[in-house]
N, CA, C and O atoms as a GROMACS GRO file, in nm:
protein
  572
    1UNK      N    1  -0.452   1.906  -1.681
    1UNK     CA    2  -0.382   1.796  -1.744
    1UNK      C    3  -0.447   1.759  -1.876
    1UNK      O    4  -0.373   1.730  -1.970
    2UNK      N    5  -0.603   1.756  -1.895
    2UNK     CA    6  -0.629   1.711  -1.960
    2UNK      C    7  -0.585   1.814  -2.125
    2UNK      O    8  -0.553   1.779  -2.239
    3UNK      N    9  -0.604   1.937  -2.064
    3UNK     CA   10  -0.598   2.079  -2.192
    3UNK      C   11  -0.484   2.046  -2.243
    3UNK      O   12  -0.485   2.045  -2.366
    4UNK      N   13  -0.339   2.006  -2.170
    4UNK     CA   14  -0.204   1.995  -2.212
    4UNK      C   15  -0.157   1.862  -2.273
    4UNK      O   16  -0.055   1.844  -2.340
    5UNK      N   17  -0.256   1.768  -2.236
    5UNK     CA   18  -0.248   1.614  -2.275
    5UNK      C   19  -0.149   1.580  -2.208
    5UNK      O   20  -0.064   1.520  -2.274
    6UNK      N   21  -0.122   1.600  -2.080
    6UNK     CA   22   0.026   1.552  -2.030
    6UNK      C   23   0.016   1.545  -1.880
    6UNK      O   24  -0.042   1.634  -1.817
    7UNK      N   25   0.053   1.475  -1.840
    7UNK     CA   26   0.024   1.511  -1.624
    7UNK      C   27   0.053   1.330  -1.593
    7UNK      O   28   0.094   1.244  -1.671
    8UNK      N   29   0.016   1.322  -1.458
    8UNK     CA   30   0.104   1.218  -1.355
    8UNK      C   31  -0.001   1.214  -1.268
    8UNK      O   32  -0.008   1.315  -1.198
    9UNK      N   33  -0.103   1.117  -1.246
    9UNK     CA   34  -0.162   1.114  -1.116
    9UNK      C   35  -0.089   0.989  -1.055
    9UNK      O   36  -0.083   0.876  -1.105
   10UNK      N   37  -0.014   1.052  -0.893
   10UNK     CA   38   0.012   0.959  -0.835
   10UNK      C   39  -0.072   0.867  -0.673
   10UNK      O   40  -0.074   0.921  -0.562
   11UNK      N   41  -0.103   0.792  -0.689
   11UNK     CA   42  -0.158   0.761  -0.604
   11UNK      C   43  -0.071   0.672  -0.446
   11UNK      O   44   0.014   0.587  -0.474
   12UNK      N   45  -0.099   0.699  -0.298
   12UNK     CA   46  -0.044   0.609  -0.242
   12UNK      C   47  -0.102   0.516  -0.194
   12UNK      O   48  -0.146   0.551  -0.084
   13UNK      N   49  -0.133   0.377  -0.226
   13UNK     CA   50  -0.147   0.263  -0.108
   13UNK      C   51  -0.069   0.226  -0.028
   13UNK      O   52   0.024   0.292   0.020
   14UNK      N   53  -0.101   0.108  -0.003
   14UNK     CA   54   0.036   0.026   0.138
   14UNK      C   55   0.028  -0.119   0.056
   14UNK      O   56  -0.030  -0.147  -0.049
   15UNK      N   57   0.108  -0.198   0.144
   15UNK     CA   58   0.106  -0.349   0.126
   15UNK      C   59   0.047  -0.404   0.145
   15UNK      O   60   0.060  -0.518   0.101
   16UNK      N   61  -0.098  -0.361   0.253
   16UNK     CA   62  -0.237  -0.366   0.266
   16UNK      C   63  -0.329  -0.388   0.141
   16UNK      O   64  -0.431  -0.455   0.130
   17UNK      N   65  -0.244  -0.294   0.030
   17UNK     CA   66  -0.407  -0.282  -0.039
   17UNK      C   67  -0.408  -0.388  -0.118
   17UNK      O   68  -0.511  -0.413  -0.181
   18UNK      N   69  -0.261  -0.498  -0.133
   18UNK     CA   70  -0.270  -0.660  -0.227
   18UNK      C   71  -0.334  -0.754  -0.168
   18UNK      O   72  -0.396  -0.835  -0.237
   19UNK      N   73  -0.334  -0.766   0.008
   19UNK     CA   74  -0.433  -0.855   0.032
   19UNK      C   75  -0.437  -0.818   0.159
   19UNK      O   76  -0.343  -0.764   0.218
   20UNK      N   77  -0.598  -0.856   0.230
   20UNK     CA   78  -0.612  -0.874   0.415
   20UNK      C   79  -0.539  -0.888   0.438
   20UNK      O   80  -0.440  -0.922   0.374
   21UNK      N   81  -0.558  -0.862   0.580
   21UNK     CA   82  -0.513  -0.914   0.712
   21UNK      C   83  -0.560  -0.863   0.787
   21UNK      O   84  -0.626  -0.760   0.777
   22UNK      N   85  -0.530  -0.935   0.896
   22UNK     CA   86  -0.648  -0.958   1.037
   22UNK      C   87  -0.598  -0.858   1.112
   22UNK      O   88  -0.482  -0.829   1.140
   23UNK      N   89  -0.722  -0.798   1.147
   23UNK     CA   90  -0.697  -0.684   1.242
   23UNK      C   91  -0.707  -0.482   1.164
   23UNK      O   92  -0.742  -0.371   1.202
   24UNK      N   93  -0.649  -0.548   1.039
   24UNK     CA   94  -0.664  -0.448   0.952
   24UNK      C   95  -0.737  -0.435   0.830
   24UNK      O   96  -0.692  -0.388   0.726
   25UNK      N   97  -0.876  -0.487   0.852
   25UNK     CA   98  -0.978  -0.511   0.711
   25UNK      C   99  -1.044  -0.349   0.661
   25UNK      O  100  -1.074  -0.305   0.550
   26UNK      N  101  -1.048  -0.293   0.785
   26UNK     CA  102  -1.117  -0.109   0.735
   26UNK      C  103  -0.978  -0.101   0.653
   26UNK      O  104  -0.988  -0.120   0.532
   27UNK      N  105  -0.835  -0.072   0.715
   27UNK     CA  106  -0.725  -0.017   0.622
   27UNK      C  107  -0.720  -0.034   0.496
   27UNK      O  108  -0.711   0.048   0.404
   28UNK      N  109  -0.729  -0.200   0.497
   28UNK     CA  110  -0.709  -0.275   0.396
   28UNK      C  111  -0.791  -0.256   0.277
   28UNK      O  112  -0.746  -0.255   0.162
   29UNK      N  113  -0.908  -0.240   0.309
   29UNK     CA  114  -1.036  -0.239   0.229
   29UNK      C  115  -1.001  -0.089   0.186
   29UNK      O  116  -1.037  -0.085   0.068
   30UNK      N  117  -0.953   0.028   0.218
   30UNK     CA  118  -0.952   0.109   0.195
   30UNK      C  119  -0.821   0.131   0.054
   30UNK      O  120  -0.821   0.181  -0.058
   31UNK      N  121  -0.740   0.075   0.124
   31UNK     CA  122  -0.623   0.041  -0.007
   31UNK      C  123  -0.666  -0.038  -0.147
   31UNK      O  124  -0.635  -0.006  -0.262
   32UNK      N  125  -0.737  -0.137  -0.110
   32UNK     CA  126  -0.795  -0.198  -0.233
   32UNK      C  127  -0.850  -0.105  -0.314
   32UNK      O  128  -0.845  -0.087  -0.436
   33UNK      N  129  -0.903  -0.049  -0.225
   33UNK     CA  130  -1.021   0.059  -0.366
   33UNK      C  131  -0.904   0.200  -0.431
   33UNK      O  132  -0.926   0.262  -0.535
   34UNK      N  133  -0.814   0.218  -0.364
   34UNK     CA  134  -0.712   0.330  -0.390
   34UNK      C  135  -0.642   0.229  -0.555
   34UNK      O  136  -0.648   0.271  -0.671
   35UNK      N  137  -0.579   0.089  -0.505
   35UNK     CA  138  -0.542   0.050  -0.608
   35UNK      C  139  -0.629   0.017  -0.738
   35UNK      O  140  -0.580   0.036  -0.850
   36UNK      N  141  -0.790  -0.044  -0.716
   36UNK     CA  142  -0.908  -0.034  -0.819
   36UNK      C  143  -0.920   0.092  -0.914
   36UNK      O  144  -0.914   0.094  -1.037
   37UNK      N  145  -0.938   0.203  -0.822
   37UNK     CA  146  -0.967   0.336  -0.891
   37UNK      C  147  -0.832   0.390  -0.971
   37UNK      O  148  -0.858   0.467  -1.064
   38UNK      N  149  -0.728   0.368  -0.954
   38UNK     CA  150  -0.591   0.377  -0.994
   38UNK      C  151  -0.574   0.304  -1.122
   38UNK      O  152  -0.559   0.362  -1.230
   39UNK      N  153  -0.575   0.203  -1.110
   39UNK     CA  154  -0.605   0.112  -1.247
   39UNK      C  155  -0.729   0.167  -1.342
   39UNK      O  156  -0.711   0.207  -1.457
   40UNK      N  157  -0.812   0.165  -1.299
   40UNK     CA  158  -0.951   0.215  -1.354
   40UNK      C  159  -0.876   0.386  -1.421
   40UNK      O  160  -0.862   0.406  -1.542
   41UNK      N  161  -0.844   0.470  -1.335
   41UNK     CA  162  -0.823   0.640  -1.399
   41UNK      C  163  -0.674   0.556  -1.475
   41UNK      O  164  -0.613   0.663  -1.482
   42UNK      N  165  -0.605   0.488  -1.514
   42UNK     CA  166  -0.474   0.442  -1.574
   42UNK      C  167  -0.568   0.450  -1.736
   42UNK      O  168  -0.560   0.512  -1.842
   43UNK      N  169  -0.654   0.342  -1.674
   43UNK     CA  170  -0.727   0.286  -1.859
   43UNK      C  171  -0.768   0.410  -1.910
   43UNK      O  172  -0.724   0.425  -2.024
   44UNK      N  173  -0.850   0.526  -1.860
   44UNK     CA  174  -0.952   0.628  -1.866
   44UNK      C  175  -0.858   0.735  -1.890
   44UNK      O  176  -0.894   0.818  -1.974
   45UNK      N  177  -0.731   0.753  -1.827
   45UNK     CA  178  -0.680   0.866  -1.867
   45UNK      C  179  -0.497   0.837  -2.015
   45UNK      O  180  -0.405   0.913  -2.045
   46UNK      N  181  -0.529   0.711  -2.052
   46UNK     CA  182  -0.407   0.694  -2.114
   46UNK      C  183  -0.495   0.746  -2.228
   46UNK      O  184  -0.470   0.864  -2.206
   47UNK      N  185  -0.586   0.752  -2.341
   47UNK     CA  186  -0.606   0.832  -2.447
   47UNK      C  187  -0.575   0.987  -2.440
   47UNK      O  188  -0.591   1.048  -2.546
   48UNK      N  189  -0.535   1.058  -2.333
   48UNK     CA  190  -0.548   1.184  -2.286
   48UNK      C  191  -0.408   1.209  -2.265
   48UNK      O  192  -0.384   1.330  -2.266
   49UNK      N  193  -0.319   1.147  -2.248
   49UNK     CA  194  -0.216   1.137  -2.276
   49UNK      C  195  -0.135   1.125  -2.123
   49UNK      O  196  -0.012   1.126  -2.115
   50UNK      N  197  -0.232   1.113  -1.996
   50UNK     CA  198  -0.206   1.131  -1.879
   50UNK      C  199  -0.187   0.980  -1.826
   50UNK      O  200  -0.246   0.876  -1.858
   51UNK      N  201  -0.107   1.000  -1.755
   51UNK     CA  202  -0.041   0.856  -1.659
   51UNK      C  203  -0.081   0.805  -1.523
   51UNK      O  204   0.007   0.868  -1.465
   52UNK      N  205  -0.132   0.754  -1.444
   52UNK     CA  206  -0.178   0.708  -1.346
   52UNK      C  207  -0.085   0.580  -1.248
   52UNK      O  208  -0.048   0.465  -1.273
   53UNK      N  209  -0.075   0.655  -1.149
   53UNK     CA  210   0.050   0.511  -1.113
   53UNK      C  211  -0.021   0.502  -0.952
   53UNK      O  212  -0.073   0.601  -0.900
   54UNK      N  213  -0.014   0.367  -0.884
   54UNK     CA  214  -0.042   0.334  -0.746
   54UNK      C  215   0.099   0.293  -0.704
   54UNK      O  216   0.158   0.192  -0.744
   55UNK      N  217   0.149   0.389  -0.614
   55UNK     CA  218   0.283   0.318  -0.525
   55UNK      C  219   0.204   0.260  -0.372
   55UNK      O  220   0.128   0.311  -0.289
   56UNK      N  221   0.265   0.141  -0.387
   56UNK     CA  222   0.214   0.007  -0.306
   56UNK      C  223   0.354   0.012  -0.189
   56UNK      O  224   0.446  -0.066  -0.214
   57UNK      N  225   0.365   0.080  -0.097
   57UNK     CA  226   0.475   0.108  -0.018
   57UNK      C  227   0.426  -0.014   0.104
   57UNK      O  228   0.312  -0.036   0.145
   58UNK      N  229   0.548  -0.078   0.143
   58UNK     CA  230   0.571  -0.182   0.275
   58UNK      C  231   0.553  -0.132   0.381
   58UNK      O  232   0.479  -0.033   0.383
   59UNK      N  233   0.602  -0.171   0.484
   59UNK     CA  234   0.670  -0.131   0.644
   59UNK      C  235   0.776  -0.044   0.599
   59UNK      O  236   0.875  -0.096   0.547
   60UNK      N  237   0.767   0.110   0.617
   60UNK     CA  238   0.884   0.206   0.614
   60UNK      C  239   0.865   0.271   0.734
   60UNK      O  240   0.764   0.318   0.786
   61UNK      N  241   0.982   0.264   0.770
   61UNK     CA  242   1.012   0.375   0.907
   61UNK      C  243   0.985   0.484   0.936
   61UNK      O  244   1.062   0.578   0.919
   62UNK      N  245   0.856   0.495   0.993
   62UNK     CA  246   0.742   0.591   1.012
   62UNK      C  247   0.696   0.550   1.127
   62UNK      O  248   0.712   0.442   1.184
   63UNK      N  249   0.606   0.698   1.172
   63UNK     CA  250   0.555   0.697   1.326
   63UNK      C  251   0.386   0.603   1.282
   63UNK      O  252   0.304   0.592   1.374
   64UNK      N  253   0.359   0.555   1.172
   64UNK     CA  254   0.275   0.495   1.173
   64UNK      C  255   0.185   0.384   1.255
   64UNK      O  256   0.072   0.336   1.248
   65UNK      N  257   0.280   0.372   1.321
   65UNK     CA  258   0.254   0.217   1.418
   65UNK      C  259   0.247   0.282   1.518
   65UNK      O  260   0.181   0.215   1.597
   66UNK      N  261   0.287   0.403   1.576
   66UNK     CA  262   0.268   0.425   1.703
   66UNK      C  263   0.080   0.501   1.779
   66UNK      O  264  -0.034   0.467   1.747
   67UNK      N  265   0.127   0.603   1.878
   67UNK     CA  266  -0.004   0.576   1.925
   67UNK      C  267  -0.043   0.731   1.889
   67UNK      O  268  -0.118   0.799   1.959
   68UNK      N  269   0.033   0.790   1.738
   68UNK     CA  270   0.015   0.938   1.693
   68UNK      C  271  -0.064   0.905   1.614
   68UNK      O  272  -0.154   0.976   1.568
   69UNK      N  273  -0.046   0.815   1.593
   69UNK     CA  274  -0.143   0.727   1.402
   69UNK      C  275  -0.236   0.619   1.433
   69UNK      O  276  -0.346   0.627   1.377
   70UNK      N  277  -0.216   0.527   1.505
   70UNK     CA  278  -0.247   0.438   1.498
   70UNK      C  279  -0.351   0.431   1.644
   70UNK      O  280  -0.315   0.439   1.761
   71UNK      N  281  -0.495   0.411   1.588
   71UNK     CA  282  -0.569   0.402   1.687
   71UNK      C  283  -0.612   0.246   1.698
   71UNK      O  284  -0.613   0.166   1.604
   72UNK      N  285  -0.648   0.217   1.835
   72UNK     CA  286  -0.649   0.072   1.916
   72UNK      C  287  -0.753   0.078   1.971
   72UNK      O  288  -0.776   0.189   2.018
   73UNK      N  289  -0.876  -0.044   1.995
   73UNK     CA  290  -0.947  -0.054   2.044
   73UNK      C  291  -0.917  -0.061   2.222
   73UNK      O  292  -0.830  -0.124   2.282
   74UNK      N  293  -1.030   0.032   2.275
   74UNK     CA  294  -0.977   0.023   2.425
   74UNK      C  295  -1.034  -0.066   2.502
   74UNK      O  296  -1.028  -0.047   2.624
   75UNK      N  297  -1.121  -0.210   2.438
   75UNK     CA  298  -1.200  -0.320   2.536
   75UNK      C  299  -1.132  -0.393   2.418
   75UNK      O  300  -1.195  -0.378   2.314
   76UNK      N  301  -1.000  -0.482   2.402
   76UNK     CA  302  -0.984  -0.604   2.320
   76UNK      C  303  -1.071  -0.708   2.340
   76UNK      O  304  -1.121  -0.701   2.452
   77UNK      N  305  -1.116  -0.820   2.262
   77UNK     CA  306  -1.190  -0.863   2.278
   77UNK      C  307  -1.102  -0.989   2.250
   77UNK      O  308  -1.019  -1.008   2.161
   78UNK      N  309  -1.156  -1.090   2.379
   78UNK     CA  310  -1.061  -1.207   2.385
   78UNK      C  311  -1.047  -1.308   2.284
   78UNK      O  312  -0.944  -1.371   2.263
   79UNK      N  313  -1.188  -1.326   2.205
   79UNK     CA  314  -1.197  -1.389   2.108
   79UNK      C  315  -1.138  -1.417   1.974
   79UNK      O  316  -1.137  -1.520   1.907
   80UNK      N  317  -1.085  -1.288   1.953
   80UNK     CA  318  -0.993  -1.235   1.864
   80UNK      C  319  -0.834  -1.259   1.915
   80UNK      O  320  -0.741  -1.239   1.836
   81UNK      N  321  -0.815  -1.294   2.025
   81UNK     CA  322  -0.661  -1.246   2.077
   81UNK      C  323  -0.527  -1.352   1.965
   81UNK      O  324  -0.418  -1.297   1.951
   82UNK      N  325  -0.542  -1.471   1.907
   82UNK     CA  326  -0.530  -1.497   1.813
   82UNK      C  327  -0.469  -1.472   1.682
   82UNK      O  328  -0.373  -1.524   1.626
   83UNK      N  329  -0.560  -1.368   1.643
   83UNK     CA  330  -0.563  -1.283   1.503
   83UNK      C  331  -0.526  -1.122   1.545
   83UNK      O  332  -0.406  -1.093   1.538
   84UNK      N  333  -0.612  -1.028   1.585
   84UNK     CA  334  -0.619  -0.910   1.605
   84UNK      C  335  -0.522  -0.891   1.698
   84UNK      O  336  -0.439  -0.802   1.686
   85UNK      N  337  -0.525  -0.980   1.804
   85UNK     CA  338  -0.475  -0.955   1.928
   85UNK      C  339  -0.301  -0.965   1.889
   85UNK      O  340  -0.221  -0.874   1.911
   86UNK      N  341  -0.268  -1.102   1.826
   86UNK     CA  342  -0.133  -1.128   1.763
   86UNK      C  343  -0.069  -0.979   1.664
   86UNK      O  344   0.047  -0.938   1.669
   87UNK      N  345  -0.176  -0.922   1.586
   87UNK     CA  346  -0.140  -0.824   1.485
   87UNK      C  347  -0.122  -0.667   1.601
   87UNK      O  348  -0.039  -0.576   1.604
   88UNK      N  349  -0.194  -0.686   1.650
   88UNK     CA  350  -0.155  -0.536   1.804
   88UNK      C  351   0.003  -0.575   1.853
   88UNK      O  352   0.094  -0.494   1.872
   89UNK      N  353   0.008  -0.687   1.864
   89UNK     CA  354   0.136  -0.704   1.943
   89UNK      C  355   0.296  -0.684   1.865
   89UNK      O  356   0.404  -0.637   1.901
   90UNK      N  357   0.237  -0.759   1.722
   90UNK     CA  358   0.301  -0.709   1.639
   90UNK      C  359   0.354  -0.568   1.588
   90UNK      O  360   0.473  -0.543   1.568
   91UNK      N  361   0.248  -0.481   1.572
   91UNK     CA  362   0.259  -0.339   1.575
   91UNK      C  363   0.316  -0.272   1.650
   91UNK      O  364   0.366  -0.166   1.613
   92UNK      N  365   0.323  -0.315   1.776
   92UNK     CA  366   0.412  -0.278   1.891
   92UNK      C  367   0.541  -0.270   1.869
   92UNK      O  368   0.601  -0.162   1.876
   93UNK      N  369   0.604  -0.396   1.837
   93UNK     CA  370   0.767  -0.471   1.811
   93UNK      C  371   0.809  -0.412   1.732
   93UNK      O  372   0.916  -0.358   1.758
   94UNK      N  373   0.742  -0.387   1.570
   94UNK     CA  374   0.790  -0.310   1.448
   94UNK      C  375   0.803  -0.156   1.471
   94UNK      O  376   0.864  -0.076   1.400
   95UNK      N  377   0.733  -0.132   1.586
   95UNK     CA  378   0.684   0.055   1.581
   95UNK      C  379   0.852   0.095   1.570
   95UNK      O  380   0.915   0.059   1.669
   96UNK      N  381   0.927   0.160   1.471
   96UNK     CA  382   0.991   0.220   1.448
   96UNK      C  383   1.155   0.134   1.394
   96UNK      O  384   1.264   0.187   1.370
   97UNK      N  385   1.116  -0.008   1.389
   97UNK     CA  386   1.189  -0.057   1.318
   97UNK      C  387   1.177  -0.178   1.226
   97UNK      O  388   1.239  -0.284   1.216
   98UNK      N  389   1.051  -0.109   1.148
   98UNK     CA  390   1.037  -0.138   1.004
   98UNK      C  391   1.193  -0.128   0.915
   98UNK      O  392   1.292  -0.057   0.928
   99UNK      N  393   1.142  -0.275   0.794
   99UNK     CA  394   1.236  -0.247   0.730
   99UNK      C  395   1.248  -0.148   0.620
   99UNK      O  396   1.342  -0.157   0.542
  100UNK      N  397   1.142  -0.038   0.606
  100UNK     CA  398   1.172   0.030   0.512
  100UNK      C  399   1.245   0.173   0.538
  100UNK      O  400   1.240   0.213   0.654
  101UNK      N  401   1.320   0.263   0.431
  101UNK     CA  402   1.391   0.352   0.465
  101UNK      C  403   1.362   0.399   0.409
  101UNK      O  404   1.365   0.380   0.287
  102UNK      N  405   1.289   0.550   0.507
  102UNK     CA  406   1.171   0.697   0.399
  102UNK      C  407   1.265   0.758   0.326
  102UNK      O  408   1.221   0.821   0.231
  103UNK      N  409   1.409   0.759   0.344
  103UNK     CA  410   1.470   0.852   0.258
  103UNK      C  411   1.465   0.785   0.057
  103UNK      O  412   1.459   0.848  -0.049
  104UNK      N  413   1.470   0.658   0.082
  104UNK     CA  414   1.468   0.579  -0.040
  104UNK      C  415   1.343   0.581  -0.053
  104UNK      O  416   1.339   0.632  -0.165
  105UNK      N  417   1.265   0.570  -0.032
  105UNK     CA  418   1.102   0.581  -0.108
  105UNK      C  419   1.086   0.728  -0.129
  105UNK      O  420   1.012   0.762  -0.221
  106UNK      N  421   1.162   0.844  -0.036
  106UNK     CA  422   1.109   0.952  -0.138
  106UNK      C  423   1.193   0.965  -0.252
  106UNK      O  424   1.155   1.048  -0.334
  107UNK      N  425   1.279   0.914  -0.272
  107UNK     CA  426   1.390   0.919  -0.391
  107UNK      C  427   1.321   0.800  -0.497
  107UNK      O  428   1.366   0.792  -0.611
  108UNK      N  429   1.270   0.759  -0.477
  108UNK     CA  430   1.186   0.632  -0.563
  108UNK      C  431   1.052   0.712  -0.651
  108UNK      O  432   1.031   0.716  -0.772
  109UNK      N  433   0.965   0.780  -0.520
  109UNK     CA  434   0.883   0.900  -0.566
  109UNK      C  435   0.886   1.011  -0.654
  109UNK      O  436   0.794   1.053  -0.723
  110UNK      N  437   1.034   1.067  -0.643
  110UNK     CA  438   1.066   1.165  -0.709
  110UNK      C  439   1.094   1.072  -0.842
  110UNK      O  440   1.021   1.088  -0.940
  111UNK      N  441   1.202   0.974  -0.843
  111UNK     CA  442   1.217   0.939  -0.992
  111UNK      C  443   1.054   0.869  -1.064
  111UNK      O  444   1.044   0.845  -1.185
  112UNK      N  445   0.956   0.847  -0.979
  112UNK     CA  446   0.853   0.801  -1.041
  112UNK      C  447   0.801   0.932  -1.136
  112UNK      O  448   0.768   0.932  -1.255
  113UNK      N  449   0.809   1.061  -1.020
  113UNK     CA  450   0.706   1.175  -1.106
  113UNK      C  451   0.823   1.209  -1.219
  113UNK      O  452   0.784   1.303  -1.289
  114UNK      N  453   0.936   1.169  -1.252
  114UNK     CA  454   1.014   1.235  -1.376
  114UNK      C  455   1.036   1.130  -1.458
  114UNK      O  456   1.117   1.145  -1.549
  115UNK      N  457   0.963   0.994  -1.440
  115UNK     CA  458   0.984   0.874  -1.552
  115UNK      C  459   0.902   0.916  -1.654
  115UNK      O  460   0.794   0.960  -1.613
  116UNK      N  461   0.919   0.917  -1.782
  116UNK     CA  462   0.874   0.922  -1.873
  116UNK      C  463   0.721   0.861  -1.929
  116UNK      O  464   0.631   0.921  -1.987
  117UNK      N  465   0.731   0.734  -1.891
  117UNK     CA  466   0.645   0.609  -1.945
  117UNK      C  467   0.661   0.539  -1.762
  117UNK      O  468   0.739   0.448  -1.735
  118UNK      N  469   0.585   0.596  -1.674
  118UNK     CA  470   0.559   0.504  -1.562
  118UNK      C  471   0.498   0.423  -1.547
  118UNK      O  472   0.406   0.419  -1.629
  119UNK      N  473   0.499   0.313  -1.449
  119UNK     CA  474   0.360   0.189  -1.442
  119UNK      C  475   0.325   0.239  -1.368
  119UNK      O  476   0.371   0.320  -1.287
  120UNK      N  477   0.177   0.166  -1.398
  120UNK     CA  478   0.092   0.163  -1.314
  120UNK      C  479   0.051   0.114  -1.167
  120UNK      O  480  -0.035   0.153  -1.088
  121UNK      N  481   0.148   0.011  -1.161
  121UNK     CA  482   0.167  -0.048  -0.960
  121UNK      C  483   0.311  -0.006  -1.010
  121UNK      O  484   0.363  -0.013  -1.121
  122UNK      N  485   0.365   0.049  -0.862
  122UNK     CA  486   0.471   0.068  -0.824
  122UNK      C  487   0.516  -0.005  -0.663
  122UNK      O  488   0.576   0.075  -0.591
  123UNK      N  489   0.503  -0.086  -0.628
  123UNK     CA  490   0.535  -0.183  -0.535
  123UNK      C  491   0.698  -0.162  -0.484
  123UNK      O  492   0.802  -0.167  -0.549
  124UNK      N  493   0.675  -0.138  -0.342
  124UNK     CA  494   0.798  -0.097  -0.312
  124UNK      C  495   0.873  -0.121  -0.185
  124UNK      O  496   0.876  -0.029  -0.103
  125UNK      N  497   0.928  -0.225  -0.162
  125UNK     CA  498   1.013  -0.282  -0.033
  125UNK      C  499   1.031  -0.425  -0.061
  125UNK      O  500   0.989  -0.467  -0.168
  126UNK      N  501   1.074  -0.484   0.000
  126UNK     CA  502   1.070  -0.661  -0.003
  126UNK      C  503   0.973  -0.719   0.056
  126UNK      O  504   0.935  -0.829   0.015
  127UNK      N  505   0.910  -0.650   0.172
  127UNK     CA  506   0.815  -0.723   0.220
  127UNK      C  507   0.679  -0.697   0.143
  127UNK      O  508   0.585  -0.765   0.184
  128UNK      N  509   0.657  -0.621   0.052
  128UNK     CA  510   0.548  -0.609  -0.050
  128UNK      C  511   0.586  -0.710  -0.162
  128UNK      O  512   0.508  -0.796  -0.203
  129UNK      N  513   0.709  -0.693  -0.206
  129UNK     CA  514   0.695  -0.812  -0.295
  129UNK      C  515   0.624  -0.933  -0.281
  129UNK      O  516   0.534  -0.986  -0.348
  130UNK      N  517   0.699  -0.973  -0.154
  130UNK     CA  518   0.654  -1.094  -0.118
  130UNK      C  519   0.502  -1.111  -0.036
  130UNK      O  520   0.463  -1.210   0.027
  131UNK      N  521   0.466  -1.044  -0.047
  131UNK     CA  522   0.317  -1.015   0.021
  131UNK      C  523   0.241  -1.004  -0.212
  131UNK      O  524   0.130  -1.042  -0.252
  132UNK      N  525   0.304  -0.970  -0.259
  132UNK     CA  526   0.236  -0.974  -0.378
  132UNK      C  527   0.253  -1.110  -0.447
  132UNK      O  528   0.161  -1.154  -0.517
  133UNK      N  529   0.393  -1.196  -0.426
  133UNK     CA  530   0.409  -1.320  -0.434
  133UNK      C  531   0.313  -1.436  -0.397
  133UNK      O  532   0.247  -1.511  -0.469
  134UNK      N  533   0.328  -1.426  -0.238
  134UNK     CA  534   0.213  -1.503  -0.180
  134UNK      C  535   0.045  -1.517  -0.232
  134UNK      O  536  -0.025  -1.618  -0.244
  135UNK      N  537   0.017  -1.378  -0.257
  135UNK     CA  538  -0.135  -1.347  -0.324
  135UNK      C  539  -0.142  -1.427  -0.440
  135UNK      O  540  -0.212  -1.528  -0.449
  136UNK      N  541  -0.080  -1.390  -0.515
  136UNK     CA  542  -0.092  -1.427  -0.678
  136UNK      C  543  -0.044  -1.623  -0.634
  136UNK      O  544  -0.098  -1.716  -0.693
  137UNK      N  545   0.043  -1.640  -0.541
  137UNK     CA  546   0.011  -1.772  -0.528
  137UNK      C  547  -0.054  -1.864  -0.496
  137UNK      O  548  -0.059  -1.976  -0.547
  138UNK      N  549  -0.131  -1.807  -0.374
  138UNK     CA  550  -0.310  -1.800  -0.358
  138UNK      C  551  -0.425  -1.774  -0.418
  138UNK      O  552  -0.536  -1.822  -0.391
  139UNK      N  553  -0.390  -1.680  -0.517
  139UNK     CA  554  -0.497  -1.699  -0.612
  139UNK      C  555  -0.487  -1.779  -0.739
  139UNK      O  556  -0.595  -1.803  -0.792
  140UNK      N  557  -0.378  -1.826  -0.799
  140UNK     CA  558  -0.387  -1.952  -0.891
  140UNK      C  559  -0.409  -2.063  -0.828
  140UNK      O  560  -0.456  -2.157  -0.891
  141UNK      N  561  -0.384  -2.074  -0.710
  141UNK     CA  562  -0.451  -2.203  -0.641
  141UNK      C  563  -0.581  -2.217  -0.617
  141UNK      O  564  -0.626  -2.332  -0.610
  142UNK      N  565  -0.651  -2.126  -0.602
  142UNK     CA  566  -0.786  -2.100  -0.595
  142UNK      C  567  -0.833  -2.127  -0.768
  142UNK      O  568  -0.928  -2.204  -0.786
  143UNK      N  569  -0.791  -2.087  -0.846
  143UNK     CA  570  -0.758  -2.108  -0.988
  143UNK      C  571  -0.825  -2.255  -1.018
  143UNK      O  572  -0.816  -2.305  -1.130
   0.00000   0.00000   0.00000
């Protein structure tokens, strides 16, 4: 990319990586740094003529939630039942009817790698919006 001055790094997070949540701080923490380093290679590779984008994908209808992907502690711990315990149960209910639809995010994907001038967050469902809403409204209040 760099020899041709031209290329697309695309990166994927989740709706995880805009802010915590309980039960999912390893995931989460892991998305943050996908979206950091994304921004960071955006600044580093725009003199080069190369593009850098983080797609920030929601709840899409995927085996994600189930028990192919998704590993569960096998001693819950009562203390947590609350927070962690509420977010397990949750995961349960959604497993396979999330509101997102994989056929439209790969059609979102594809027009990302043939946009010309892409951004850099690509945020994608309603429930990310509003999970990016809430943040930024939490953090000017903190402000």
């Amino acid at each position: 990319m760099r020899k041709q001055r031209s290329g697309h790094v695309i990166n994927i997070s989740s709706v995880g990586g805009l802010s915590g949540s309980y039960g999912w701080g390893v995931y989460d923490s892991t998305k943050f740094a996908i979206e950091g380093i994304t921004e960071a290679m955006a600044l580093e590779l725009a003199p080069l003529g190369i593009f850098a984008t983080v797609v920030v994908p929601g709840f899409f209808r995927t085996n994600f939630l189930d028990n192919s992907s998704l590993v569960r502690t096998l001693n819950p711990v009562n203390d947590y039942a609350e927070t962690i315990g509420k977010m397990r149960d949750f995961a349960s209910q959604v497993n396979n009817k999330q509101p997102g639809d994989p056929a439209k995010l790969a059609q979102a994907l594809l027009k990302l790698a043939a946009s010309k001038n892409p951004p850099v967050h690509l945020p994608l469902g309603e429930d990310t919006l509003m999970r990016y809403k809430k943040k930024v409204a939490a953090f000017e209040k903190d402000i």
